[in-house]
Structures are given as structure tokens and as C-alpha cells.
C-alpha positions in Angstrom: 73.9 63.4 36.0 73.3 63.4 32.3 75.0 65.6 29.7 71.2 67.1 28.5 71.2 67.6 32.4 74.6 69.0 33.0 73.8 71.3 30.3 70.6 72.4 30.8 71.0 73.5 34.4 73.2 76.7 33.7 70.6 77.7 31.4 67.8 77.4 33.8 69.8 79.3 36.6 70.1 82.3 34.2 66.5 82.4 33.2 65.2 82.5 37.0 68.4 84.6 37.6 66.9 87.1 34.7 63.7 87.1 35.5 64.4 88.1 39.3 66.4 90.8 38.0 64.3 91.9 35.9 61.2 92.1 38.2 63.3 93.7 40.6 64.5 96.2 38.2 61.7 97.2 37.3 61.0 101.1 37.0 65.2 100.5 38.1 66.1 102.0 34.3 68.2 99.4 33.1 69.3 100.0 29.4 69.7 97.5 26.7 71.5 97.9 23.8 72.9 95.6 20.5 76.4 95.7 20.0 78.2 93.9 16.7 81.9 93.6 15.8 84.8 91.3 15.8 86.1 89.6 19.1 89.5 91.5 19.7 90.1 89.5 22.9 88.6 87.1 25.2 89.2 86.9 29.3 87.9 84.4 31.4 88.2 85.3 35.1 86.4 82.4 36.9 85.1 79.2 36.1 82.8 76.8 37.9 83.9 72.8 38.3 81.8 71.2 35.1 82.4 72.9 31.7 80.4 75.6 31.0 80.3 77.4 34.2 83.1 80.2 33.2 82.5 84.0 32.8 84.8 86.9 32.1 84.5 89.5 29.4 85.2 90.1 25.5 86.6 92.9 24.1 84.5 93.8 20.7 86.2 95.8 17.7 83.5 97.7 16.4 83.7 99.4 12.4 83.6 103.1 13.1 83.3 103.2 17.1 85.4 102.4 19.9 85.8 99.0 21.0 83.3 97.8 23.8 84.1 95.6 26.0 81.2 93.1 26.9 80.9 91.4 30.3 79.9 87.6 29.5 78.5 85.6 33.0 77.7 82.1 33.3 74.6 81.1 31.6 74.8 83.9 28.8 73.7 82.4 25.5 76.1 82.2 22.8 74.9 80.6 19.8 76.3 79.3 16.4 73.2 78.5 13.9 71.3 76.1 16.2 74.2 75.0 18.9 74.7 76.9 22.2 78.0 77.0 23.0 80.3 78.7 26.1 83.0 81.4 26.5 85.4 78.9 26.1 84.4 78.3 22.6 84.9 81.9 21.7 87.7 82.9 19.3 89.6 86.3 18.4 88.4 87.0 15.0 84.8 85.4 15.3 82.1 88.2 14.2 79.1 88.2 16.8 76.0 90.5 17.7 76.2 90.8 21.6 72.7 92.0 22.5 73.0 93.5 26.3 72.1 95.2 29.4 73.6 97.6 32.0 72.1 97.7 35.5 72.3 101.1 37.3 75.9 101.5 38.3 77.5 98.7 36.1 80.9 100.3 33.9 80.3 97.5 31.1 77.3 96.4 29.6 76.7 92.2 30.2 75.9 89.8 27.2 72.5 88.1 27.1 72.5 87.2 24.0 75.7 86.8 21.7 75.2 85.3 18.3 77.7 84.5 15.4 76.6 87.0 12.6 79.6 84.3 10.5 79.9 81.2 10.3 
């Protein structure tokens, strides 16, 4: 297998993943909401055999509010400028806008999108 390949398969799995939730979410009343602030910690809880395929949670500081923390699964896309990167390549300190979702009975909301607001 090719690294493009290696790489690329996580991100398909979450897109069919999503879209299955989604669809069967539907009138479900999921709620989405943007979260930014400064990694305070990072957990990783399980990982798969190929890099990449780890998920756990971050814990965001946020100015003014309590911190949040922010549920990050395999396939969630973190990107820096034009790279995607993983959960191993997070770092306490690094400023990011988590945009999320909570299903119904879900504590923490999960990361779909989680982007570098610095470089």
C-alpha cells in the first residue's frame, strides 16, 4: 500500500462514517457548535496499527469560559495551512478552532473539524 493510500483511507472511512450518521440523524437533533482556545492537554486513548488511526480527547482553554473538553476520533480533520495532520501531531499550547457536534446522549461534543487559528 502507498503512503497517498495509507493516508487517504482514514479520511474516506470518516466521510461514509459521517454521512451515515448524519442521514440517520436526521430529525435526531444533533447540535453543532465552534469552539476556539488553547490546547490545555491532549489524551490519546486508542490507536489503530498504521499512524494515524489514534483518537482520544483535548482539553481546550477557552478566554472567558470554562474549558471544554473535545472528543477527537479517528479520521477527524486537523489541519495546519494546507497539511492534514493527526492527534499525535497536536501540542499543549497550539491555538485551534474545533468546529463540532454532539449526538443525543453524548457528555462531550466530538471534533470534525479542528484548525490552527496560529501558526
Amino acid at each position: 500500500m502507498t503512503h497517498r493510500t495509507g493516508f487517504l483511507l482514514p479520511w474516506l472511512t470518516l466521510a461514509l462514517g459521517l454521512s451515515v450518521v448524519w442521514v440517520g440523524q436526521a430529525g435526531q437533533g444533533y447540535t453543532t457548535t465552534i469552539y476556539e482556545g488553547q490546547i490545555k492537554a491532549v489524551k490519546i486513548v486508542k490507536c489503530g496499527m498504521q499512524p494515524g488511526l489514534c483518537e482520544g480527547s483535548i482539553i481546550l482553554a477557552r478566554q472567558g469560559s470554562e474549558d471544554t473538553q473535545v472528543e477527537v476520533r479517528i479520521g477527524t480533520w486537523i489541519k495546519r495551512g494546507g497539511n492534514f495532520l493527526t492527534i499525535e501531531d497536536l501540542n499543549i499550547g497550539d491555538q485551534v478552532k474545533a468546529q463540532t457536534f454532539r449526538l443525543p446522549g453524548e457528555t462531550n461534543p466530538r471534533a470534525a473539524i479542528l484548525e490552527f487559528t496560529r501558526p
